[in-house]
Every structure is written in C-alpha cells, then in structure tokens.
Backbone as ProteinMPNN parsed JSONL, in Angstrom:
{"seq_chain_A": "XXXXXXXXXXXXXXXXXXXXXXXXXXXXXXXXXXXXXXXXXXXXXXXXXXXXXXXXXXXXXXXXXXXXXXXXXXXXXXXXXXXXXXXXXXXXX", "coords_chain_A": {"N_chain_A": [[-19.611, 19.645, 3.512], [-18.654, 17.209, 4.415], [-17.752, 17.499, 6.577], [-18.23, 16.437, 9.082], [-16.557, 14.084, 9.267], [-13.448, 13.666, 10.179], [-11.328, 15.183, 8.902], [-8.178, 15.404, 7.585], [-5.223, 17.021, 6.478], [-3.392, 14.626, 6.09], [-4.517, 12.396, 6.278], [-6.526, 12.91, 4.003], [-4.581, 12.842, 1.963], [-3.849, 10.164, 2.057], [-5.629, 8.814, 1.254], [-5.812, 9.914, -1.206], [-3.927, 8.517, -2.141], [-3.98, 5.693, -2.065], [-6.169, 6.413, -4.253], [-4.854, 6.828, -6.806], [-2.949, 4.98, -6.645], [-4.486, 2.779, -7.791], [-5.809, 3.263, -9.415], [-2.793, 4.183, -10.919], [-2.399, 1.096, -11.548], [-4.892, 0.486, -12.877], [-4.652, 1.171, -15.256], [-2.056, 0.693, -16.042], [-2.283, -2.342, -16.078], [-4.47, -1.747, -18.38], [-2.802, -1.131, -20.524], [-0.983, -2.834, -21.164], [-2.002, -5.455, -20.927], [-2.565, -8.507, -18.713], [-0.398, -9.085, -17.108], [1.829, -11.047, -16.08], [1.246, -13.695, -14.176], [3.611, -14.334, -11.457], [5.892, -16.464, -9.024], [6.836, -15.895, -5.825], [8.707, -14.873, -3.101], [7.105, -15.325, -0.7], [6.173, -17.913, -1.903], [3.593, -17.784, -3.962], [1.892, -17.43, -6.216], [1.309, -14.414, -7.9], [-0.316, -11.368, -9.194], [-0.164, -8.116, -10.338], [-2.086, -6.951, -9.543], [-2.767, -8.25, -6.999], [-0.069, -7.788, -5.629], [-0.227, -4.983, -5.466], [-2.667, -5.474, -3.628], [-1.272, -6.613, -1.334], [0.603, -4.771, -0.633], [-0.798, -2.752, 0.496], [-2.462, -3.42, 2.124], [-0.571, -4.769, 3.915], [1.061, -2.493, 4.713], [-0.949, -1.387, 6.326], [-1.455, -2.424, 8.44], [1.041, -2.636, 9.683], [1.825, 0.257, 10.109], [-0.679, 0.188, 11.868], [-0.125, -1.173, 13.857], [2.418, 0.073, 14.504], [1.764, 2.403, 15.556], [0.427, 1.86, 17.633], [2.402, 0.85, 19.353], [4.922, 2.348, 19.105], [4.003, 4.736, 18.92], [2.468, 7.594, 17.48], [4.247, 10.488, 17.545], [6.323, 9.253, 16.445], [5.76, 8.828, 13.747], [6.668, 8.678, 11.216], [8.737, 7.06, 10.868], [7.437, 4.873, 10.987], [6.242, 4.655, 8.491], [8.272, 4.672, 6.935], [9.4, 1.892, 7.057], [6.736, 0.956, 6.073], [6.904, 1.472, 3.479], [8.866, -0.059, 3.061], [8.533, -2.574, 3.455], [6.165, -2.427, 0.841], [8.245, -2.051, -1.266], [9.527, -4.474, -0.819], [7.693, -6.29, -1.367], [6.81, -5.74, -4.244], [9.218, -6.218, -5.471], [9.967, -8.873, -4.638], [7.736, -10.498, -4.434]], "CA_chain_A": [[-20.367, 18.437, 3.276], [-17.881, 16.157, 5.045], [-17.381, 18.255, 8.014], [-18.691, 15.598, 10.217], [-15.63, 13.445, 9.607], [-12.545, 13.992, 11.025], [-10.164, 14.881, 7.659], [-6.876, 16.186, 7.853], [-4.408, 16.756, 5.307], [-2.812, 13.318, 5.784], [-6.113, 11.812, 5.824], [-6.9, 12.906, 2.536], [-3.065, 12.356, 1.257], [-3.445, 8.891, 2.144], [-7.338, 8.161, 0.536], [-5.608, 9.893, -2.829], [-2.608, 8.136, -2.587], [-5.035, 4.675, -2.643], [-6.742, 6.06, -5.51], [-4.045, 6.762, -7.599], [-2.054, 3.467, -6.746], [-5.401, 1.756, -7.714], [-5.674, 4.364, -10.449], [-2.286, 3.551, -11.79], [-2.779, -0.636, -11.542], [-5.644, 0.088, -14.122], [-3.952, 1.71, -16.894], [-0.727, -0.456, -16.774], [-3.495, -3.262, -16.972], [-5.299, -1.468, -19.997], [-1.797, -0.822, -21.735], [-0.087, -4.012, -20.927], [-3.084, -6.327, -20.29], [-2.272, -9.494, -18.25], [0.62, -9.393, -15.833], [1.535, -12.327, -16.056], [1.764, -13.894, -12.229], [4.86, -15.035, -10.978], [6.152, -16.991, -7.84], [7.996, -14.916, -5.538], [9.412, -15.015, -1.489], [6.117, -16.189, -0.26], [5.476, -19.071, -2.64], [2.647, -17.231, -4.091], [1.677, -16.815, -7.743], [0.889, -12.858, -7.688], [-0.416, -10.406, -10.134], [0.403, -6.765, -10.413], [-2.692, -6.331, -8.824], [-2.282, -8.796, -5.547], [0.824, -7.163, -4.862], [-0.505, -3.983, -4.89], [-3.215, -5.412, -2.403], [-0.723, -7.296, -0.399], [1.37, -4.135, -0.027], [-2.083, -2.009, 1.252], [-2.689, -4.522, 3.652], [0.341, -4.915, 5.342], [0.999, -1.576, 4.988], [-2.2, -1.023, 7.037], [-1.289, -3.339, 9.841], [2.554, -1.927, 10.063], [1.105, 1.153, 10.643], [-1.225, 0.604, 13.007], [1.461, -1.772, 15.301], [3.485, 1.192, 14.543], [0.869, 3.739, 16.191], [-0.063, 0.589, 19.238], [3.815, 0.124, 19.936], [5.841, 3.302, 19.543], [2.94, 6.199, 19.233], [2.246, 8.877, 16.914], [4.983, 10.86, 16.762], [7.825, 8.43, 15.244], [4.851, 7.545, 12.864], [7.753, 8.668, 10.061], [9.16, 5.639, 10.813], [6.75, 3.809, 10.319], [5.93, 5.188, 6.928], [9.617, 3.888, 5.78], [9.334, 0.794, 7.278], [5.685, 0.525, 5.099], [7.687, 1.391, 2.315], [10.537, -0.832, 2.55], [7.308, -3.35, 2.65], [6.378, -2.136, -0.565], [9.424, -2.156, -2.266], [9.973, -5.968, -0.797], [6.348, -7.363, -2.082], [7.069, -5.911, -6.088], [11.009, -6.766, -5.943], [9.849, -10.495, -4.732], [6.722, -11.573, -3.74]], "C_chain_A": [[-19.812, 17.256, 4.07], [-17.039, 16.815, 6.527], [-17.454, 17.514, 8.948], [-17.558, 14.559, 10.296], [-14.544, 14.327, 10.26], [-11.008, 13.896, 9.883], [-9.175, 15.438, 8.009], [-6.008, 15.877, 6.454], [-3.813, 15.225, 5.375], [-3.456, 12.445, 5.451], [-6.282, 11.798, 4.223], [-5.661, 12.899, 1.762], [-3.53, 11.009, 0.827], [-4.594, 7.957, 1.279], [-6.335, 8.744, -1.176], [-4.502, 9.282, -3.211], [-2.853, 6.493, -3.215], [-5.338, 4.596, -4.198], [-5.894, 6.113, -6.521], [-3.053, 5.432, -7.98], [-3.474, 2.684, -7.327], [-5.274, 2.141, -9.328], [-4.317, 3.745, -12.034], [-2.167, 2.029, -12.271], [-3.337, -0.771, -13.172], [-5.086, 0.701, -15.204], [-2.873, 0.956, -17.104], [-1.07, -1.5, -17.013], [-3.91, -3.119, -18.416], [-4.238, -1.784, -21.126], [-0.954, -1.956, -22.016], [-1.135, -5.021, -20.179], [-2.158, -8.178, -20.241], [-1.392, -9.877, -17.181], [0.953, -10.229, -15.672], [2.05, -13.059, -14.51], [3.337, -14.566, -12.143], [4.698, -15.304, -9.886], [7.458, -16.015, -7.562], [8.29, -15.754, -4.225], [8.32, -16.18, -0.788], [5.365, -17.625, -0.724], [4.054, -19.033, -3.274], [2.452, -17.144, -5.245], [0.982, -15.692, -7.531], [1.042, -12.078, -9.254], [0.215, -9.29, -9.827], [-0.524, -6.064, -8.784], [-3.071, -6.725, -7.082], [-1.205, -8.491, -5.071], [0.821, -5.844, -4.556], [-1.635, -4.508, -3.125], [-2.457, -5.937, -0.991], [-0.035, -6.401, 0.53], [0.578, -2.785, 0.747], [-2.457, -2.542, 2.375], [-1.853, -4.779, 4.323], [1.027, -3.657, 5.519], [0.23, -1.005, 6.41], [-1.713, -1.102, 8.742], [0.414, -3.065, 10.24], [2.457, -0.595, 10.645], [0.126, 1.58, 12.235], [-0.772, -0.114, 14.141], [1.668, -0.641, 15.424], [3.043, 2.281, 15.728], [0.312, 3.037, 17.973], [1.125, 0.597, 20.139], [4.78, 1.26, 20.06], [5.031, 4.448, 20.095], [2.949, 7.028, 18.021], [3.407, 9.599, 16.342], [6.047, 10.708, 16.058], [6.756, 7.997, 14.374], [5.74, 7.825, 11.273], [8.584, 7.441, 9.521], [8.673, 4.761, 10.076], [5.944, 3.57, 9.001], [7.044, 4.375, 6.422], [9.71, 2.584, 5.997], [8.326, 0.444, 6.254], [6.207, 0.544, 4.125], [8.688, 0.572, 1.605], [9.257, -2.112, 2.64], [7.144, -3.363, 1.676], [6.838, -2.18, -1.553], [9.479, -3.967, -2.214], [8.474, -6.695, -1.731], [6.511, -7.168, -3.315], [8.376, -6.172, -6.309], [10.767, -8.241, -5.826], [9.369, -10.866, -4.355], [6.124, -11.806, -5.13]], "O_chain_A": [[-20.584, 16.34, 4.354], [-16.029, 16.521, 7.166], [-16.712, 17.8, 9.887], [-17.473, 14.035, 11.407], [-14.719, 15.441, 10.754], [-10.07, 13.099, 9.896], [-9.333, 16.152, 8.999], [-6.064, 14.93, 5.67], [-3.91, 14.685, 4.273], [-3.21, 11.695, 4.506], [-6.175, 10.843, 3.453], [-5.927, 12.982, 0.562], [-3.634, 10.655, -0.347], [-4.48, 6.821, 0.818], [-6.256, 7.968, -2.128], [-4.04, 9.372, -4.348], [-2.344, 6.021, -4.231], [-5.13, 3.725, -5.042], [-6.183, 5.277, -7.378], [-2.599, 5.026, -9.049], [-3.244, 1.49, -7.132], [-4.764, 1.458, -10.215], [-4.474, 3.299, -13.171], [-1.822, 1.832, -13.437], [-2.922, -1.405, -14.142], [-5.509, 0.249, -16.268], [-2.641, 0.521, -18.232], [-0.551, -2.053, -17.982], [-3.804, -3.925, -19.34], [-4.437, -2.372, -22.189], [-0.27, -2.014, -23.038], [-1.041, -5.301, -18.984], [-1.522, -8.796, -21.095], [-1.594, -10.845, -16.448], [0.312, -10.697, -14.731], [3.127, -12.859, -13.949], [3.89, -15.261, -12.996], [3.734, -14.822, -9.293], [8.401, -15.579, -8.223], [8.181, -16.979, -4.168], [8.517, -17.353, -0.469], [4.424, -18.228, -0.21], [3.336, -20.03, -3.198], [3.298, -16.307, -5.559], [-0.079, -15.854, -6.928], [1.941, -12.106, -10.095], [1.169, -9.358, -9.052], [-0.232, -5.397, -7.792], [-3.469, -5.957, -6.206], [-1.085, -8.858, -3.902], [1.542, -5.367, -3.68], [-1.454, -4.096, -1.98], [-2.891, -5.748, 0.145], [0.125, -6.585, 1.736], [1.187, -1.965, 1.434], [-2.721, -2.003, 3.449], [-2.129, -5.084, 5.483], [1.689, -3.615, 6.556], [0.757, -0.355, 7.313], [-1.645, -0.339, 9.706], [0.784, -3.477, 11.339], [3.045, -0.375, 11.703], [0.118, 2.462, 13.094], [-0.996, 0.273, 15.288], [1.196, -0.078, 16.412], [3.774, 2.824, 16.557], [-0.021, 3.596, 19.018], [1.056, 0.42, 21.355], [5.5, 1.25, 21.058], [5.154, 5.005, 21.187], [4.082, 6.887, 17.559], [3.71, 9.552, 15.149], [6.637, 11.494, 15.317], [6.715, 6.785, 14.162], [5.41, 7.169, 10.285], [8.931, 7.024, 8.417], [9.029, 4.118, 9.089], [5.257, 2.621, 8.623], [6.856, 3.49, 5.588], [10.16, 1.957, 5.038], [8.744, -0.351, 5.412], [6.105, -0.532, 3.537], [9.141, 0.452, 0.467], [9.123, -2.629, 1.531], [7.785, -4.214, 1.059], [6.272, -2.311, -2.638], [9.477, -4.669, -3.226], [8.532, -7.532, -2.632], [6.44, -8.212, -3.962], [8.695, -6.376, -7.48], [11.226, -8.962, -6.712], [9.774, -11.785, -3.643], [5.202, -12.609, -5.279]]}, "name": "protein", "num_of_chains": 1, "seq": "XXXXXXXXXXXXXXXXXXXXXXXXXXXXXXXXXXXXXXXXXXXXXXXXXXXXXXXXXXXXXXXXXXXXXXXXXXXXXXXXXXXXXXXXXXXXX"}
C-alpha cells in the first residue's frame, strides 16, 4: 500500500519514535495534568510539551546540517549530537 514511498527501516524507526515521544507527552499530561512551565537557558517559559517540540525541531535541523556538512555515513554522530540536544532542552530550557 505504501510501496510508492521510499521506507526503510530507519524511516519507519524514526516516524514511531515521533509517535511514541508524542504518545508518551500525552499520558504524562493525562496523569500529571499541567506541567507547570518554567524558565530555563533560553529565557523561555516551556511546557513539557514545547520542549518536546523544541527538541524535534532542532533535532531535525542538526540532522540535516549533519547530512549537508559531513554526509551520510558519520550520520551516528549526528544522532548523539541530536541527543545531547535533547538531553540539554529537558535538563534546561
């Protein structure tokens, strides 16, 4: 049915890895409703759920430098680098 794209296992890693980070957002919402924002690094009042988007989005764009500037196959790298993103936007943004 989806033959016409162009999936690959990482491909579809990376779409369920989305839904699940989105996935878990809403249940620690449901169970613990409110989050309450804080000011972090950026001078930002941020929810749970703007630091998930903050860390999707520059994820995104670390990535695709990553793939513009080194290439493809160090893209390992640039996975831990996204990560150490990640970690920095919920430790203190």
């Amino acid at each position: 049915m989806a033959g016409w794209m162009a999936w690959t296992w990482p491909t579809a890693g990376f779409f369920v890895f989305i839904f699940l980070s989105i996935a878990t957002m809403g249940v620690l919402e449901w169970r613990h409703p409110g989050g309450a924002p804080r000011r972090g690094v950026l001078g930002l009042n941020t929810t749970r759920g703007d630091r998930l988007f903050l860390t999707l989005l520059g994820s995104a764009f670390i990535l695709l430098a990553w793939i513009g500037l080194v290439g493809i196959p160090t893209l390992w790298a640039g996975v831990i680098v996204a990560l150490g993103w990640g970690t920095f936007v919920f430790a203190k943004v």
